[in-house]
Backbone as CSV, one residue per row, in Angstrom:
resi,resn,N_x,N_y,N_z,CA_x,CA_y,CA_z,C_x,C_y,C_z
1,UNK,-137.915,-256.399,72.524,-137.383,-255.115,72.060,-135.859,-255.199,72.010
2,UNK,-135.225,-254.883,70.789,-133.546,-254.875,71.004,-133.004,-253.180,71.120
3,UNK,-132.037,-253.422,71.712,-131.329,-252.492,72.109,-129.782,-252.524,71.583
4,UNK,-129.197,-251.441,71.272,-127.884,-251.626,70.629,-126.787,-250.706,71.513
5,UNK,-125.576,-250.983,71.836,-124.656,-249.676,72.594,-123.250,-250.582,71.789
6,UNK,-122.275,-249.888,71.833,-120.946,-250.016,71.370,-119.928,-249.673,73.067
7,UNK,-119.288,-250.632,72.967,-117.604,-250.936,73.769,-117.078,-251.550,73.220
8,UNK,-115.849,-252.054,74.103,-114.655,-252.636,73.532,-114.009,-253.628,74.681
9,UNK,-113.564,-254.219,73.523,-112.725,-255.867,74.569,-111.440,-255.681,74.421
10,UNK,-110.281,-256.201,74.958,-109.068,-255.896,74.851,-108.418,-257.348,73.780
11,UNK,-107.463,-257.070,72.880,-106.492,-258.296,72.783,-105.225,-257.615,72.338
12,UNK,-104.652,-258.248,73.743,-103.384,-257.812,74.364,-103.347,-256.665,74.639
13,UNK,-102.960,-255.307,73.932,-103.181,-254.010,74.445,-104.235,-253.097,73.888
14,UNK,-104.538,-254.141,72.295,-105.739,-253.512,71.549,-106.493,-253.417,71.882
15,UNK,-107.396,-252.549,71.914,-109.111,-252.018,72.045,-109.523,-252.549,70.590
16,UNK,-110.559,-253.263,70.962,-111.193,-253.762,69.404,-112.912,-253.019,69.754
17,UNK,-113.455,-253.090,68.572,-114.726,-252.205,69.264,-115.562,-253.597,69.089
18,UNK,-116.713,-253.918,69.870,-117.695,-254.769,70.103,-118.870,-253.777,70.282
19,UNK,-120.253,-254.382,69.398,-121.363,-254.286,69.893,-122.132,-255.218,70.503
20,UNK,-122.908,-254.302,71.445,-123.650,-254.947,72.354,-125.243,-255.275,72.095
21,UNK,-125.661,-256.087,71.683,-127.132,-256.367,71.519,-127.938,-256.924,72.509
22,UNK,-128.924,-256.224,73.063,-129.885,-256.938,73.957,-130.933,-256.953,73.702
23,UNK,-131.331,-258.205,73.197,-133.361,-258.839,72.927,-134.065,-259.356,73.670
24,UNK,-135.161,-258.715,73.891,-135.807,-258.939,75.057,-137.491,-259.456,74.646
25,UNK,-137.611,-261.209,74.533,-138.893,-261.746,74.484,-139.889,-261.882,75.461
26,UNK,-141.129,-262.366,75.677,-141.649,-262.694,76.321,-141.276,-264.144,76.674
27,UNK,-141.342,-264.831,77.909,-141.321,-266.430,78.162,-141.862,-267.043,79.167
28,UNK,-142.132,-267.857,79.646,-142.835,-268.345,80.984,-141.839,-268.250,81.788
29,UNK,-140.567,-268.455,82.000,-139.453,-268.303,82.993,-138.798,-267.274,83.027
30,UNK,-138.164,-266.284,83.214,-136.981,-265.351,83.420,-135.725,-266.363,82.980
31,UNK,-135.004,-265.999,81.641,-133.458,-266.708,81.183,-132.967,-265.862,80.916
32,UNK,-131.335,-265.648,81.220,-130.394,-264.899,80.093,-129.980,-265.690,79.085
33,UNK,-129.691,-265.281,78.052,-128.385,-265.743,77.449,-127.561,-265.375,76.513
34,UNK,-126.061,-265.739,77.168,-125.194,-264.695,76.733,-124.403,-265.411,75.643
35,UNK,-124.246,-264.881,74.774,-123.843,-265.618,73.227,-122.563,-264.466,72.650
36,UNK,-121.166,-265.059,71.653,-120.530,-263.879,71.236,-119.402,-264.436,71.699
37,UNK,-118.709,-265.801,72.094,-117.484,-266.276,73.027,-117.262,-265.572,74.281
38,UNK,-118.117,-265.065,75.050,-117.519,-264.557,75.958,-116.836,-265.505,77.092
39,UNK,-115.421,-264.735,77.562,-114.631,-265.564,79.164,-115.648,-266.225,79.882
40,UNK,-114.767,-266.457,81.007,-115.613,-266.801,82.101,-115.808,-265.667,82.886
41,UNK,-114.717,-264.168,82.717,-115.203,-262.930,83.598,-116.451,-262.617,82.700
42,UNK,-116.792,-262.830,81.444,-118.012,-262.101,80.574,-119.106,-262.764,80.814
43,UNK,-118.798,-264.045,81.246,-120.245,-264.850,81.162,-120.753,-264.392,82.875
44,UNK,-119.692,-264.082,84.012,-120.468,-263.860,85.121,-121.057,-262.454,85.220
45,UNK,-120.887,-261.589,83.752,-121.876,-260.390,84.136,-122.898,-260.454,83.741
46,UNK,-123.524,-261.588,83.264,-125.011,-261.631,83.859,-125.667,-262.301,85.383
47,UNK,-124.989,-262.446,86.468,-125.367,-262.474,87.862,-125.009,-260.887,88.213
48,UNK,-123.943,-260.258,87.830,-123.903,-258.872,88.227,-124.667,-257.699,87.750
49,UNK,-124.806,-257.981,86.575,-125.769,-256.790,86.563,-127.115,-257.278,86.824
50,UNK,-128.009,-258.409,86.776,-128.864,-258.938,87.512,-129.241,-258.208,89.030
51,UNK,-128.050,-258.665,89.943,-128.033,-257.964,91.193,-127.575,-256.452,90.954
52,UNK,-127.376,-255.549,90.228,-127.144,-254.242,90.078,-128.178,-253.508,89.509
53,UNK,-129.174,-254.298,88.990,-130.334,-253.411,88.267,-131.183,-253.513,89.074
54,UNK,-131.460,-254.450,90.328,-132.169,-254.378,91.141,-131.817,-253.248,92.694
55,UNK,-130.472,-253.787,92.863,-130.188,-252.891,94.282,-129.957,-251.446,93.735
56,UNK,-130.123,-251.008,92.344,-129.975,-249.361,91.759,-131.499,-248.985,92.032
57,UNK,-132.355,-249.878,92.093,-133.907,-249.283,92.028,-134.336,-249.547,91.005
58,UNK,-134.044,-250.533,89.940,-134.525,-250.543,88.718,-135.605,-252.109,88.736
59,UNK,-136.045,-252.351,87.533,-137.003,-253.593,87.802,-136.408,-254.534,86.527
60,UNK,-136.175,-255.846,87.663,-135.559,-256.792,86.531,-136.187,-257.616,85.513
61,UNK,-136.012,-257.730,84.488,-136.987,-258.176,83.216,-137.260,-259.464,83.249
62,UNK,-138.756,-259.847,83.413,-139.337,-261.562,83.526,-139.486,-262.137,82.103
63,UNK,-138.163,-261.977,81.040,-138.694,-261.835,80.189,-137.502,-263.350,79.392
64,UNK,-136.911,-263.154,78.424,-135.852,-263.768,78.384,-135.009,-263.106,77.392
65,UNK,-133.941,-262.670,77.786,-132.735,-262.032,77.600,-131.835,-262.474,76.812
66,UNK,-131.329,-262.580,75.381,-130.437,-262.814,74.841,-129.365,-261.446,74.335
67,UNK,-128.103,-261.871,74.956,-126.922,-260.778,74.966,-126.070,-261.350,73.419
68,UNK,-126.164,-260.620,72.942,-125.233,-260.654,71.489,-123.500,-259.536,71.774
69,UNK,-122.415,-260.600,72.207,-121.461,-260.071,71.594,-120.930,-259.778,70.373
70,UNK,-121.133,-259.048,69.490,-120.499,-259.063,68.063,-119.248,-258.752,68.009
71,UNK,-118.450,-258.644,66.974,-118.639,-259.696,66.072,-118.518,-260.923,66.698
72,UNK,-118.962,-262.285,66.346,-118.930,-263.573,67.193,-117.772,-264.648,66.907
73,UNK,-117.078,-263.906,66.209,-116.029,-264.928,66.341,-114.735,-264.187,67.072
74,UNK,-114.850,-263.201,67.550,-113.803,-262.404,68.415,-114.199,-263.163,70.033
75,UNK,-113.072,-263.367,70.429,-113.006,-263.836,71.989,-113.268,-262.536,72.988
76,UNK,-114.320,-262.542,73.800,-114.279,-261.475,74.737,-114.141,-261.429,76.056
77,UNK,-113.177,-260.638,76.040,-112.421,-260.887,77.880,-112.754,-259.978,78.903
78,UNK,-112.683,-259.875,79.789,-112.767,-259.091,81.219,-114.448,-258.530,81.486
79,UNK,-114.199,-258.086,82.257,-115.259,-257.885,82.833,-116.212,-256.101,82.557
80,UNK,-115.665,-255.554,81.600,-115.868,-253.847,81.187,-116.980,-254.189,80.177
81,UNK,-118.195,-255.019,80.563,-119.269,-255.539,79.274,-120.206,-255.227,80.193
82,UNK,-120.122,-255.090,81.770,-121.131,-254.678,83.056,-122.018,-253.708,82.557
83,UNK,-121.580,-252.756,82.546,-122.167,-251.464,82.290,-122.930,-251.002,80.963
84,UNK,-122.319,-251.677,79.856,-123.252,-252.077,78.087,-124.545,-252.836,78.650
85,UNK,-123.954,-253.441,79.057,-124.931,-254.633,78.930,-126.464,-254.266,79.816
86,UNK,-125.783,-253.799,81.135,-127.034,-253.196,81.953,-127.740,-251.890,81.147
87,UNK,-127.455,-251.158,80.498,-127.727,-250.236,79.758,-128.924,-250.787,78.779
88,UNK,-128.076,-251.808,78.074,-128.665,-252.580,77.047,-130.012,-253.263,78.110
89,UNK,-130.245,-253.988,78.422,-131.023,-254.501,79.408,-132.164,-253.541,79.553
90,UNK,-132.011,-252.017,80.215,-132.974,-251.262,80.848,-133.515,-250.479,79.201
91,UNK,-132.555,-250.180,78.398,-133.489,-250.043,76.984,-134.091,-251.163,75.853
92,UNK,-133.614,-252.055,76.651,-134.737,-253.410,75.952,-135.869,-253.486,76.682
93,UNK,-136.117,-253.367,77.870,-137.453,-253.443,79.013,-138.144,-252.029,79.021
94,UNK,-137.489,-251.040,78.221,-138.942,-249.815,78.210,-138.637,-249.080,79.319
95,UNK,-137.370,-248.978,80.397,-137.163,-248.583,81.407,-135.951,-247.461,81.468
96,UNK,-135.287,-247.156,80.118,-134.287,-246.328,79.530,-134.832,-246.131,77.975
97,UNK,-134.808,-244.647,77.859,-134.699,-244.547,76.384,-133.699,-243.573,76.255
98,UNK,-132.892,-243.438,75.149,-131.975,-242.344,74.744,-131.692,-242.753,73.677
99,UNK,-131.143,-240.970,72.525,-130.939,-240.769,71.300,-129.288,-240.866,71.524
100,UNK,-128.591,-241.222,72.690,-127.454,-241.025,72.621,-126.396,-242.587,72.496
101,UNK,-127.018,-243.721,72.307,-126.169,-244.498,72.542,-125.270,-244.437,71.551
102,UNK,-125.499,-244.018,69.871,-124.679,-243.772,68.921,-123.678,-243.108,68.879
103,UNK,-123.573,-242.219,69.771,-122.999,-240.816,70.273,-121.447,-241.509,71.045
104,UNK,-121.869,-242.024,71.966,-120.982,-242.956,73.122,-120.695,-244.363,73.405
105,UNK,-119.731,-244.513,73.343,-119.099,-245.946,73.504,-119.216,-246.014,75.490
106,UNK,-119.342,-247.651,76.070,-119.502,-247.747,76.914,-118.629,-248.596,77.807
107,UNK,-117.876,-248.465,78.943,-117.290,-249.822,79.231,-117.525,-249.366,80.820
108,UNK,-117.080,-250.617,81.813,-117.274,-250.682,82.986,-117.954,-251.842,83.187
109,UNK,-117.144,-252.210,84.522,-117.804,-253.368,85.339,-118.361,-252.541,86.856
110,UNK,-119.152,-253.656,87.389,-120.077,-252.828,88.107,-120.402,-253.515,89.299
111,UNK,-120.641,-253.177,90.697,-120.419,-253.922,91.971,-121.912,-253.920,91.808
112,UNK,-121.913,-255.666,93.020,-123.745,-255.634,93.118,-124.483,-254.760,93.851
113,UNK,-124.194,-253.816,94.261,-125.306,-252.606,94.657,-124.905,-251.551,93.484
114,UNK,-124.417,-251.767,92.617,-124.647,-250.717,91.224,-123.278,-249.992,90.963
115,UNK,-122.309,-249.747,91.925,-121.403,-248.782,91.734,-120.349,-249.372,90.528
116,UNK,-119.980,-248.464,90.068,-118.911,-248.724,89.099,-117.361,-248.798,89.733
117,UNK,-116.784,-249.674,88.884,-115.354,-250.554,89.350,-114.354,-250.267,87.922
118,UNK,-113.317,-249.850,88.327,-112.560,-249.508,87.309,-111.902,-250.980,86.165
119,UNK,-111.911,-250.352,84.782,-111.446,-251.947,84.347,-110.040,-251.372,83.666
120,UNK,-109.203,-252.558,83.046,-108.220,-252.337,82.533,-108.184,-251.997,81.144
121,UNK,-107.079,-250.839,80.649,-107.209,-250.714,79.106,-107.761,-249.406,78.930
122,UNK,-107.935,-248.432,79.524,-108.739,-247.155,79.495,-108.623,-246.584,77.999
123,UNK,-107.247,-245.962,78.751,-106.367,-245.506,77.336,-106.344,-246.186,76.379
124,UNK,-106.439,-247.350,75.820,-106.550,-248.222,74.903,-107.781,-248.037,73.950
125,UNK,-108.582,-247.824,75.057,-110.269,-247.690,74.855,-110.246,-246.610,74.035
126,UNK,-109.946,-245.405,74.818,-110.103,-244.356,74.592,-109.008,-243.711,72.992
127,UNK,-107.843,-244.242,72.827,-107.592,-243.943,71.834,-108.341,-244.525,70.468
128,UNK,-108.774,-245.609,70.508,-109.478,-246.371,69.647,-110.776,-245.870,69.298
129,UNK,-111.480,-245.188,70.224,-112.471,-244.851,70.025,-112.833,-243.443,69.645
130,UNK,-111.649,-242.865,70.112,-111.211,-240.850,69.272,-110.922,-241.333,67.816
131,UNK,-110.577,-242.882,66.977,-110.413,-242.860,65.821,-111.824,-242.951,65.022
132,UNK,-112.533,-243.761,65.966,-114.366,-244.285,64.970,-114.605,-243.150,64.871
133,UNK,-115.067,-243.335,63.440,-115.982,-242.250,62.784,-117.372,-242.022,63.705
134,UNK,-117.888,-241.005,63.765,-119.582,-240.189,64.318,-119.366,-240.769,66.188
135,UNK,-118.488,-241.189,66.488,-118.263,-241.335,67.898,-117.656,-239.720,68.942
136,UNK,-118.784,-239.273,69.655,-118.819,-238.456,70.286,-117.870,-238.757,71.575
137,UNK,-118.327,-239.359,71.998,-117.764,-239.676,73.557,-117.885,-241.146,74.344
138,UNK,-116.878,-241.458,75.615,-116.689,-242.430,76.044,-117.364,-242.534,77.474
139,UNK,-118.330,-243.323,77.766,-118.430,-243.102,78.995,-118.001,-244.448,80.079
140,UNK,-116.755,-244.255,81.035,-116.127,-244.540,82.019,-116.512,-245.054,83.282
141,UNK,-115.996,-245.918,84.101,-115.842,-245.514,85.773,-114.834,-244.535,86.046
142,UNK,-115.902,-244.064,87.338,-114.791,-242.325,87.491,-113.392,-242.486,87.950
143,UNK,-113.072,-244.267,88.480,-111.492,-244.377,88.306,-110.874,-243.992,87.179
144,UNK,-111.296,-244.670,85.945,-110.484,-244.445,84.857,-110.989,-243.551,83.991
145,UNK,-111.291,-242.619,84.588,-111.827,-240.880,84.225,-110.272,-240.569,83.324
146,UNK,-109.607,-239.870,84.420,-108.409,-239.338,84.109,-107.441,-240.187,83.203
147,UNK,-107.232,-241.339,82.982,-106.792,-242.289,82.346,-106.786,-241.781,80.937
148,UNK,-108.622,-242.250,80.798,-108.971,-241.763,79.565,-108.434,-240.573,78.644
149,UNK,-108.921,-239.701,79.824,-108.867,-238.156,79.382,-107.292,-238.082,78.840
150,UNK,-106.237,-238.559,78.652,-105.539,-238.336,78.498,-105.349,-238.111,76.739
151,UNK,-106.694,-239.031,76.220,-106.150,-238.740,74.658,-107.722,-237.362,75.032
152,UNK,-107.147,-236.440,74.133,-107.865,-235.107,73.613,-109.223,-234.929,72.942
153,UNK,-109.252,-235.670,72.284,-109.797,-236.280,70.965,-111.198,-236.444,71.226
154,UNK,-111.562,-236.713,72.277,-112.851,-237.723,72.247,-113.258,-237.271,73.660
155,UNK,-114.932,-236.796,74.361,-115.345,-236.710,75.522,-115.726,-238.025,76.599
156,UNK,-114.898,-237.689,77.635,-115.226,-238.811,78.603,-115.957,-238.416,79.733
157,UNK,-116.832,-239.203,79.656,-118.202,-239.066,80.756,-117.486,-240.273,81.653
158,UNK,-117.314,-239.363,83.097,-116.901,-240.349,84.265,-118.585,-240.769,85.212
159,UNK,-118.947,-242.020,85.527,-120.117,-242.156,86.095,-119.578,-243.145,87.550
160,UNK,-120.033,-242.513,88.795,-120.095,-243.419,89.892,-120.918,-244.523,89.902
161,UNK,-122.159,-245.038,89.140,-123.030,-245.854,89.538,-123.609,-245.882,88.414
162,UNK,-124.543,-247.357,88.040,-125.259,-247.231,87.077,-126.392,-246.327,87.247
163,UNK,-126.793,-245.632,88.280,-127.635,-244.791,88.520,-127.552,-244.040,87.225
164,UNK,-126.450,-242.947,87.703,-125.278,-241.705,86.855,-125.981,-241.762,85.712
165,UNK,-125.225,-243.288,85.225,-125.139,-243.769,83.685,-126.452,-243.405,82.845
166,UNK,-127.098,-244.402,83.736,-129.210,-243.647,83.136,-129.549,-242.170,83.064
167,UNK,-129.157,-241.616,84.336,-129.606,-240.500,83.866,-128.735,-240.122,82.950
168,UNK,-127.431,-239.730,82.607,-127.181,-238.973,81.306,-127.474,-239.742,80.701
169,UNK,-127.510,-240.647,79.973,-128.172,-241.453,78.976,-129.732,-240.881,78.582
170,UNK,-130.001,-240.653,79.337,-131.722,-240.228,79.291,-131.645,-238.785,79.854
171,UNK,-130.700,-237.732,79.569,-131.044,-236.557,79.549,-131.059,-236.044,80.812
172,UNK,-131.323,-236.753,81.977,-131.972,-236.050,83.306,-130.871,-235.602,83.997
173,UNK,-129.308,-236.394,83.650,-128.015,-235.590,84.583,-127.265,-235.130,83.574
174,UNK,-127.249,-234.455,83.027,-126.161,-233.634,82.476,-124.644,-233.523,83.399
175,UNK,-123.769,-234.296,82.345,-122.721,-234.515,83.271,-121.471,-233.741,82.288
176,UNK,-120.924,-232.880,82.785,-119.659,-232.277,82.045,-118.489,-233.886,82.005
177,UNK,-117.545,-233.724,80.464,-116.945,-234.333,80.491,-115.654,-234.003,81.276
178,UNK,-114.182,-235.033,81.820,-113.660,-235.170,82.078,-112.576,-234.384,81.366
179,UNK,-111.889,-233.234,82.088,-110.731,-232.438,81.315,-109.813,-232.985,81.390
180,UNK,-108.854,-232.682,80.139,-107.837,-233.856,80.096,-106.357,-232.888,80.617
181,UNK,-105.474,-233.686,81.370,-104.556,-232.957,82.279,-102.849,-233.680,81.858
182,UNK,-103.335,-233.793,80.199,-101.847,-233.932,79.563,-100.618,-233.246,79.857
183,UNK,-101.062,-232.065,79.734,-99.498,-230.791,79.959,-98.873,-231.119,81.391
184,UNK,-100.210,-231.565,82.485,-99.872,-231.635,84.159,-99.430,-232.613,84.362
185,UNK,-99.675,-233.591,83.209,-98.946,-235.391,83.856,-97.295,-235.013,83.390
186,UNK,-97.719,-235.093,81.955,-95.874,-234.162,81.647,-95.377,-233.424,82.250
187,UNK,-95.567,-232.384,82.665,-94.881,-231.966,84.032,-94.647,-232.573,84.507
188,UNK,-95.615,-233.447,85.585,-95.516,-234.475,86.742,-94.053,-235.458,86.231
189,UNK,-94.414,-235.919,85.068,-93.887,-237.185,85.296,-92.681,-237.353,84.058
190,UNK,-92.288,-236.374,83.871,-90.967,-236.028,82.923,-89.885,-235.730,83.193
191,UNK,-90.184,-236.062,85.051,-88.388,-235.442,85.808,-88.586,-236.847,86.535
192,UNK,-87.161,-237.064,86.375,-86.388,-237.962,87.052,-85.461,-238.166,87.934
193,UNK,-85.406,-238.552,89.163,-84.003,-238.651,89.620,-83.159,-239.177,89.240
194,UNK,-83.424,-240.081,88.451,-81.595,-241.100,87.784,-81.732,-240.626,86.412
195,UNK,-80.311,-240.647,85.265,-80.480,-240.914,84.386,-79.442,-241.884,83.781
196,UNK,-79.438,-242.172,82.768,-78.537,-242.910,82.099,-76.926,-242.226,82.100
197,UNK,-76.778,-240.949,82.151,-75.373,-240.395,82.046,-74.805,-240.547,83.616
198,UNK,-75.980,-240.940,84.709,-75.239,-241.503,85.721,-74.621,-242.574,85.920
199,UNK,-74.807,-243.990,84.950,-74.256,-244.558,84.764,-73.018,-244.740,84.274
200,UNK,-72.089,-245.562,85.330,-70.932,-245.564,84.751,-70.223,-246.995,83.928
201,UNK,-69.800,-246.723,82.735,-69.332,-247.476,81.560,-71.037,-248.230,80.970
202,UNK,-71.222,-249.895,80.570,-72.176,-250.094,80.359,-72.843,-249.941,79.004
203,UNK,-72.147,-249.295,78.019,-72.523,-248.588,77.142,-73.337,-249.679,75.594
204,UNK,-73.049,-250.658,76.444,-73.679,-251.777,75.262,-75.512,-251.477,76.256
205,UNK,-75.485,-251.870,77.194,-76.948,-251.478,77.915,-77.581,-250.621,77.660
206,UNK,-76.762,-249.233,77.659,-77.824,-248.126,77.430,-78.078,-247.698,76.262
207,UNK,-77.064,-248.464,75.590,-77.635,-248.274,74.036,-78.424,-249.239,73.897
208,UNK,-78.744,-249.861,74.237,-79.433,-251.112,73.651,-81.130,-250.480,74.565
209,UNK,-80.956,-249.985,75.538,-82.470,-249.185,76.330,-82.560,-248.409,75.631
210,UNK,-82.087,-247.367,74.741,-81.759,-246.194,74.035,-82.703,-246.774,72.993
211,UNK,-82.040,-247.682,72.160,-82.683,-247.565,70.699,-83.549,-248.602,70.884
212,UNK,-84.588,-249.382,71.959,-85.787,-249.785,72.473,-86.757,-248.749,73.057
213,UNK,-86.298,-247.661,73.753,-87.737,-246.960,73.739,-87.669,-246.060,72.564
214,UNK,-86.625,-245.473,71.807,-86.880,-245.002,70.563,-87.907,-245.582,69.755
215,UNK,-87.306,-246.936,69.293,-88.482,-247.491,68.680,-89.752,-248.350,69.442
216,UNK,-89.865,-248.082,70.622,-90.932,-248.444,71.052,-91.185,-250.201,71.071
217,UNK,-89.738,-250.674,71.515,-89.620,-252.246,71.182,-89.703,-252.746,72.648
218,UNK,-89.797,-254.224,73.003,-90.027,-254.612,74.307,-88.707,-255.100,74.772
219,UNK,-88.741,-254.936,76.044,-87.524,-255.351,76.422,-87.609,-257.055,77.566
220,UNK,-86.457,-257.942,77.636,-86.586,-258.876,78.637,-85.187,-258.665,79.216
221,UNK,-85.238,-258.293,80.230,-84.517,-258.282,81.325,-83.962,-259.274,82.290
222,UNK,-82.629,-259.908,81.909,-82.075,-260.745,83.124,-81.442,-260.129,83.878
């Protein structure tokens, strides 16, 4: 039985979107295999979610498992494929069904008793994915809840555990999304104690910091 969910891999700060395919045959042995270039953090989430679909209460498939990263010539890095993939897994084995994977993009890595672990790139994620067309919502570790929430655009479902994840996926937890607390970070974080007019002379420096965050250019610092 295949199963389909949508996330995203990072290159450099980009969110690129990846789908996730999981086919699930019959075989005399229990195999994964994970296909799509994935790292060496992508190739060890099949021992983790292995040990996470079992210590959640779920039943692991004697079956043989082939994981499709698409597209396959994109390199895929880190470890935020945990949580697709286990998803993918429990609706290839008949053990998850939902009308919502179209709805929601997925990322998270995931500890071996099931809990979710925050990954890098939230915001990245999350702006990229307020642009795809018929994309409803993002669902998160509840670290990078607030992260997310920061673009408007798009609903973020924060989940503690792959538990969480199943049930809203399958209807049984209705989980309000994550409010986004833009106006409160700006507040927060728009006062400063130093500024540049405390500086005295320098004026090749602060022009030169000046018209780098204007245009949003990088800086190297000796």
């Amino acid at each position: 039985m295949l199963a389909r969910l949508k996330t995203y891999t990072l290159l450099g700060i980009e969110a690129i979107p990846v789908d996730v395919e999981v086919d699930l045959s019959p075989a005399a042995l229990p195999k994964t295999i994970l296909v799509g270039l994935p790292d060496a953090a992508v190739k060890e989430s099949a021992h983790r979610v292995e040990r996470a679909l079992v210590n959640s209460g779920f039943v692991r498939p004697q079956d043989r498992v082939v994981i499709n990263l698409a597209p396959g010539d994109l390199q895929k890095q880190a470890a935020g494929f945990d949580l697709p993939i286990s998803l993918g897994v429990l609706a290839g084995s008949g053990q998850l069904q939902s009308d919502l994977f179209d709805d929601y993009a997925v990322i998270g890595e995931l500890a071996l008793e099931g809990h979710t672990r925050p990954v890098k790139g939230a915001l990245s994620v999350a702006i990229e994915a307020a642009k795809q067309a018929g994309l409803r919502g993002l669902v998160v570790p509840t670290a990078n809840a607030s992260e997310a929430a920061v673009v408007e655009d798009i609903d973020v479902i924060a989940v503690d555990t792959l538990a969480q994840a199943v049930g809203f996926f399958s209807g049984e937890l209705p989980l309000d999304p994550t409010p986004s607390r833009i106006q409160q970070l700006f507040a927060e974080l728009s006062q400063y104690d130093l500024d540049f007019g405390d500086v005295r002379g320098q004026e090749m420096g602060k022009r030169a910091l000046t018209l780098a965050a204007a245009g949003r250019h990088n800086l190297l610092m000796l």
